[in-house]
KOLMIMAR-101541 format. One line per 2 residues: number of its first residue (from 1); their letters; for each residue x, y, z of N, C-alpha, C. Coordinates in steps of 0.2 Angstrom, whole numbers, padded with zeros to 4 digits. Example, Ala and Ser with C-alpha at 12.3 -4.5 7.8 and 13.67 -1.06 7.14 Angstrom:
2
1 = AS = 0066,-0028,0039,0062,-0022,0039,0066,-0016,0039 | 0064,-0011,0035,0068,-0005,0036,0064,0000,0039
END
This chain:
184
1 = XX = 0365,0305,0041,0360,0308,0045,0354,0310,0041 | 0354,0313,0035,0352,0316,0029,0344,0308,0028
3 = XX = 0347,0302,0029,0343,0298,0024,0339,0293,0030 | 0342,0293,0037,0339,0292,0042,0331,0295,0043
5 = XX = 0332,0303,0043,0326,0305,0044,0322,0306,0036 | 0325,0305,0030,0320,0301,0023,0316,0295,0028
7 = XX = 0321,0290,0029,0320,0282,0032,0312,0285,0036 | 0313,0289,0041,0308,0289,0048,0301,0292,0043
9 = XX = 0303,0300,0040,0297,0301,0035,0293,0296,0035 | 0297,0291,0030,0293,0288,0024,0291,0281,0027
11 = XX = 0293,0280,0036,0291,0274,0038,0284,0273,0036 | 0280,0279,0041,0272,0277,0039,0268,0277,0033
13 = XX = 0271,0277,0028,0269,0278,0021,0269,0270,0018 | 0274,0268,0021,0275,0262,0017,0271,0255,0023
15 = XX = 0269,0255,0029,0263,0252,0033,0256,0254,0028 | 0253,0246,0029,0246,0245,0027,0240,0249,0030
17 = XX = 0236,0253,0027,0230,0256,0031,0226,0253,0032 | 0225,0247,0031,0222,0241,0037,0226,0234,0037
19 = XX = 0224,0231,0042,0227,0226,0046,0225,0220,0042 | 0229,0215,0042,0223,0208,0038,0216,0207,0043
21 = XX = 0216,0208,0049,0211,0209,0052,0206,0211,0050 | 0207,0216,0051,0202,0223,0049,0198,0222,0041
23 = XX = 0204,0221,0038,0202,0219,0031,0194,0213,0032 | 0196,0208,0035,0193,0203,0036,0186,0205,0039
25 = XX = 0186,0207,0041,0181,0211,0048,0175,0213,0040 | 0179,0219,0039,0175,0223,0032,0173,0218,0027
27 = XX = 0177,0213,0024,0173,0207,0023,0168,0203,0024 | 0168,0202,0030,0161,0198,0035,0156,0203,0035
29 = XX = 0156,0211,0035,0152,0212,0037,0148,0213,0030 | 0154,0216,0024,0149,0213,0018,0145,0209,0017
31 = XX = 0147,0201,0019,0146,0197,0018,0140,0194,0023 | 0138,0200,0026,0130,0198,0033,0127,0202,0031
33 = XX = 0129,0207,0025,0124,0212,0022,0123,0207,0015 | 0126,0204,0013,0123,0199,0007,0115,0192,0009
35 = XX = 0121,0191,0016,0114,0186,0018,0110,0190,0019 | 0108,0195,0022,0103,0201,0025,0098,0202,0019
37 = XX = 0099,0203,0014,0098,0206,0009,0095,0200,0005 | 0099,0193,0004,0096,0188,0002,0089,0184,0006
39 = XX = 0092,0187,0011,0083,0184,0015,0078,0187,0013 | 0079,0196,0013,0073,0199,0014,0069,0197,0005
41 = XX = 0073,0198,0000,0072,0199,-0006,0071,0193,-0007 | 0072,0187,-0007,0072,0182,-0008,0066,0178,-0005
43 = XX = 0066,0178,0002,0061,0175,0006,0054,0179,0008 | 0055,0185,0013,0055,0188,0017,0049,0193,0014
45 = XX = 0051,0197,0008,0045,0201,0004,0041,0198,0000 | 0044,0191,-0003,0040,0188,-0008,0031,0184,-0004
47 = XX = 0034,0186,0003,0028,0184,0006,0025,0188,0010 | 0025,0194,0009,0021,0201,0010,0022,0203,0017
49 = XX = 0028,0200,0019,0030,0202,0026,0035,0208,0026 | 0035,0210,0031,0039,0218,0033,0044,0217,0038
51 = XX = 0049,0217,0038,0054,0215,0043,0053,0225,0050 | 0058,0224,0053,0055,0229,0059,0061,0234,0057
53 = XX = 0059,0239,0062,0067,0244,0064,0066,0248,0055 | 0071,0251,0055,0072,0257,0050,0069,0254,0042
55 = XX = 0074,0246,0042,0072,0244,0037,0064,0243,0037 | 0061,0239,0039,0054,0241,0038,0051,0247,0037
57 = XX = 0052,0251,0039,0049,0258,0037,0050,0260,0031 | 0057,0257,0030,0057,0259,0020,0055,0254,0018
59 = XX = 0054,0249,0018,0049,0244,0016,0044,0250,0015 | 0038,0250,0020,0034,0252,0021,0032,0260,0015
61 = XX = 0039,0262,0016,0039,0268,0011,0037,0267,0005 | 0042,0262,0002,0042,0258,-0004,0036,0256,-0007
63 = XX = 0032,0252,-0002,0028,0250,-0004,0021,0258,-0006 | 0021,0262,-0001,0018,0267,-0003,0018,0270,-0008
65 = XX = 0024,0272,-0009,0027,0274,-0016,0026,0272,-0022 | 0029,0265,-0023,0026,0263,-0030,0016,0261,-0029
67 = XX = 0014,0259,-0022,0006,0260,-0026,0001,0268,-0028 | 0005,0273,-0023,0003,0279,-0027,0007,0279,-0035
69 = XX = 0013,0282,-0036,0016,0279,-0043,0011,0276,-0048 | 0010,0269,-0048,0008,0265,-0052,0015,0261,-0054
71 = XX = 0020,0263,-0052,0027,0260,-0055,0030,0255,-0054 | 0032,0250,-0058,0035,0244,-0057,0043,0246,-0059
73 = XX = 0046,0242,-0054,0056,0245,-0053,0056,0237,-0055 | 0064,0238,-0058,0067,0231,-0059,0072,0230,-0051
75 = XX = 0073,0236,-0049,0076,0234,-0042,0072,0235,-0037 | 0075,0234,-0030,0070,0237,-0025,0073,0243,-0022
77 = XX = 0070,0248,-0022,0071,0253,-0020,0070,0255,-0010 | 0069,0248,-0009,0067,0250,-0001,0076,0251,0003
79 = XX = 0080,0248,-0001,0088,0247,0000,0090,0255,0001 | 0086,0259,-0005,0089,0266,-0005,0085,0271,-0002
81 = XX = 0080,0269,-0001,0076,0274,0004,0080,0271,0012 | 0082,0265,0014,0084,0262,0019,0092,0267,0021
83 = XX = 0094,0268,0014,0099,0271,0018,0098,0277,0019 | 0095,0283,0011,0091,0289,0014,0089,0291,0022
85 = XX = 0089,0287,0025,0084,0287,0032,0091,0288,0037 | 0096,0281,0034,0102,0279,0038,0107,0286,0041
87 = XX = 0109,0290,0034,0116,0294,0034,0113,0300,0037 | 0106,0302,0039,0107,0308,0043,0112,0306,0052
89 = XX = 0107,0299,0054,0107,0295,0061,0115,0295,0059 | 0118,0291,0053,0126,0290,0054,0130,0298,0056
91 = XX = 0130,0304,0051,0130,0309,0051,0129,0310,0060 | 0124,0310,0065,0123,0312,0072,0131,0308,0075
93 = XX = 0132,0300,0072,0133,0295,0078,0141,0298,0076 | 0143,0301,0071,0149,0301,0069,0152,0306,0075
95 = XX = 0148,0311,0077,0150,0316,0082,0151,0314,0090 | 0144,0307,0089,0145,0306,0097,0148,0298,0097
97 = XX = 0151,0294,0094,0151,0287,0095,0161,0287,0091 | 0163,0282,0093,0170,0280,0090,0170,0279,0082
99 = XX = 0173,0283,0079,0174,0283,0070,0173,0275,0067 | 0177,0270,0072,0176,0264,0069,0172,0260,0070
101 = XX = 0167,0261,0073,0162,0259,0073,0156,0263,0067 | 0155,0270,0067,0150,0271,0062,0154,0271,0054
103 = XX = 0163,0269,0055,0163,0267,0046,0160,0259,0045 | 0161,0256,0050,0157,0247,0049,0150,0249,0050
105 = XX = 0145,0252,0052,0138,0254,0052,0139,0255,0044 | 0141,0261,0042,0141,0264,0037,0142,0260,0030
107 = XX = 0147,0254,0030,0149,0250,0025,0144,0243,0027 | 0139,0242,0033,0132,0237,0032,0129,0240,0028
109 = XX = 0128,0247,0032,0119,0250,0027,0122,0250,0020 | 0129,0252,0017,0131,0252,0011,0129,0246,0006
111 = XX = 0133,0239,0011,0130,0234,0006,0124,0231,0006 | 0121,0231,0012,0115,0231,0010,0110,0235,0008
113 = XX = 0111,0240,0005,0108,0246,-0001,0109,0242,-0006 | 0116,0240,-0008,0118,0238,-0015,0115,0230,-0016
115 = XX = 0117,0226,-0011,0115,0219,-0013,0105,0221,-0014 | 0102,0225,-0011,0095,0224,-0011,0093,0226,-0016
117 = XX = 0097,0231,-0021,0096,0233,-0026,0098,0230,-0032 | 0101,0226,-0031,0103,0221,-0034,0101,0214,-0034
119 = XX = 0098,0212,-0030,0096,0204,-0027,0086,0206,-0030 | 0085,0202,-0036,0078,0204,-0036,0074,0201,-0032
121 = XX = 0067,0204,-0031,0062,0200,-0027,0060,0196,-0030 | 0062,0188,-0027,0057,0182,-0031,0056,0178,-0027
123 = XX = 0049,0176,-0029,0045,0169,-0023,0050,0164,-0026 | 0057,0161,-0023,0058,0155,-0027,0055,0149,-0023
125 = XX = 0052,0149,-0018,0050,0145,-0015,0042,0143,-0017 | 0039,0145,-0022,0034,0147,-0025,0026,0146,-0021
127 = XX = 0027,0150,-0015,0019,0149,-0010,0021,0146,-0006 | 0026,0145,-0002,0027,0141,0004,0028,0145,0009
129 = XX = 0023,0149,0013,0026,0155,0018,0030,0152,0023 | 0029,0145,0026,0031,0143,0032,0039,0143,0029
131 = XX = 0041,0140,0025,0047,0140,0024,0047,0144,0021 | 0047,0150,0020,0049,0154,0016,0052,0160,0023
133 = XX = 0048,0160,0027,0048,0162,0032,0054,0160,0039 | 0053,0155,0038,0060,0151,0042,0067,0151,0040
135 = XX = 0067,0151,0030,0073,0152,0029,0074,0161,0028 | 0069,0162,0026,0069,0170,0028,0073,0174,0034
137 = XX = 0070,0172,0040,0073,0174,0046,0078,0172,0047 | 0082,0165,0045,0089,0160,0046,0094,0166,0043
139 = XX = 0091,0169,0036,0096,0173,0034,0097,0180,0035 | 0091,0183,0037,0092,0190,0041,0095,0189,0047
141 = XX = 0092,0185,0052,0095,0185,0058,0104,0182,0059 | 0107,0178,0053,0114,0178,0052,0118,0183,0047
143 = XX = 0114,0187,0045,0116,0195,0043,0118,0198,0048 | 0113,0199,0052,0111,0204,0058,0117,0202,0063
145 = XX = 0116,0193,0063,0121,0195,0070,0128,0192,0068 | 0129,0193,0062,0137,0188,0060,0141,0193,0062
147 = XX = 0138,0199,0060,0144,0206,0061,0147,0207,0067 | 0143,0208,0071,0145,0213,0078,0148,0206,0083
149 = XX = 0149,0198,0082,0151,0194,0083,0155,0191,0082 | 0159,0194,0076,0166,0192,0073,0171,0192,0078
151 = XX = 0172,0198,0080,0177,0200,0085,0175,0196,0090 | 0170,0195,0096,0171,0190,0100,0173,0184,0100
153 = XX = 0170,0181,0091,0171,0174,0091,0179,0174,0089 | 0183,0179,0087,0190,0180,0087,0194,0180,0092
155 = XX = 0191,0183,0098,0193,0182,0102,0195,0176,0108 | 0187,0171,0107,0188,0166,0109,0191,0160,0104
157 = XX = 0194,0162,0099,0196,0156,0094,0205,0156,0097 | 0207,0164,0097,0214,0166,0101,0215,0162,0107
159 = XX = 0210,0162,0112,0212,0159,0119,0210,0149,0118 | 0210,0148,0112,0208,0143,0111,0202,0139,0113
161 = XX = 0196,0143,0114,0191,0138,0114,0186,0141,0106 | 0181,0135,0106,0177,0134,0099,0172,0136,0100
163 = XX = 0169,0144,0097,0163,0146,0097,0160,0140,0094 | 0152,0139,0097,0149,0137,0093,0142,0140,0092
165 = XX = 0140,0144,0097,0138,0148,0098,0134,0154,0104 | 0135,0157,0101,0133,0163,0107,0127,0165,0109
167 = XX = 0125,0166,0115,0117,0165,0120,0117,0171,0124 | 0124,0172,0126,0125,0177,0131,0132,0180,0130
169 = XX = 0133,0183,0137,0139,0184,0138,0139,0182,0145 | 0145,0177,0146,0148,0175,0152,0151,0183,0159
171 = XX = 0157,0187,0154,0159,0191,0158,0158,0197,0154 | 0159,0202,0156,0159,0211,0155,0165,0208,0150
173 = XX = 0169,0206,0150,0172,0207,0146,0173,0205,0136 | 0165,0199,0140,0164,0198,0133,0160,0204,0129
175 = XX = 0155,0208,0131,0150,0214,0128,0157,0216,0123 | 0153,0216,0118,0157,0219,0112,0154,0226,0110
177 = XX = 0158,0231,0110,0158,0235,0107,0157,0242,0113 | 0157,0239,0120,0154,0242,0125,0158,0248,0123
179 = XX = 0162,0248,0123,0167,0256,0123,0165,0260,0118 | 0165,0259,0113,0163,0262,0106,0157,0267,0105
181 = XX = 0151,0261,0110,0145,0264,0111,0144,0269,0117 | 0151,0270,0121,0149,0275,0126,0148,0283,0123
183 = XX = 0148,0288,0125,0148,0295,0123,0154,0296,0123 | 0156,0302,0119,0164,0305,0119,0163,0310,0125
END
């Protein structure tokens, strides 16, 4: 009787705190903060453009910053004023929004802090704004939208058909994240 409720205790101890899912999920989204970061640094600033929304604003700070300064970084520093700006908003959303939605908000702005900070800025396309531009956007905009599209295109690969790509949503039931983003 003694080692039965041992057994029940030490059930939940010995289950995984994430799912291979889940795992997976946290990997994609790494990995749309890598592309994200390799667009802006690679393509995107090397051509004196400013992407929109928060990041732009650290952009915009960045670039204010180092020209009063006078200072040249070996990193770029827009990554970490981008999330300075981020954690007070994540900080509000945690009170009003579903936990697991602002830890995956929270581990994008993460990697993309880190890869930006890390990924230097270089023209490799050396003066070609058109394409630089084109591949620019290809990579931020499959940054942006690789994340929060996992899960649907998971869901259509389980019912057997083959995302190829997504435009809309057919039914209410495809909107992802609808619930998440309601208020408690």
């Amino acid at each position: 009787m003694e080692r039965e409720g041992r057994e029940k205790m030490q059930e939940p101890l010995q289950k995984t705190a994430f799912s291979k899912q889940a795992l997976l999920h946290c990997a994609g989204i790494v990995g749309a903060g890598l592309l994200y970061s390799l667009g802006i640094n690679l393509f995107v600033v090397p051509t004196g453009l400013y992407t929109g929304g928060i990041m732009g604003f650290a952009q915009l700070l960045r670039t204010l910053f180092l020209h009063l300064t006078g200072l040249e970084l070996k990193i770029d520093i827009a990554g970490i004023i981008n999330y300075a700006i981020n954690l007070p908003i994540l900080c509000i959303a945690w009170k009003q929004l579903d936990h697991r939605v602002v830890f995956k908000t929270l581990l994008s702005v993460t990697s993309t802090t880190v890869f930006m900070s890390l990924i230097p800025r270089t023209d490799i396309l050396h003066g070609d704004q058109l394409a630089e531009c084109l591949i620019g956007g290809i990579l931020c905009g499959g940054g942006i939208g690789a994340a929060p599209l996992y899960g649907l295109a998971r869901r259509l690969l389980a019912a057997g058909q083959t995302p190829v790509a997504v435009l809309g949503f057919n039914t209410s039931a495809d909107v992802f994240y609808e619930n998440e983003f309601k208020a408690k």
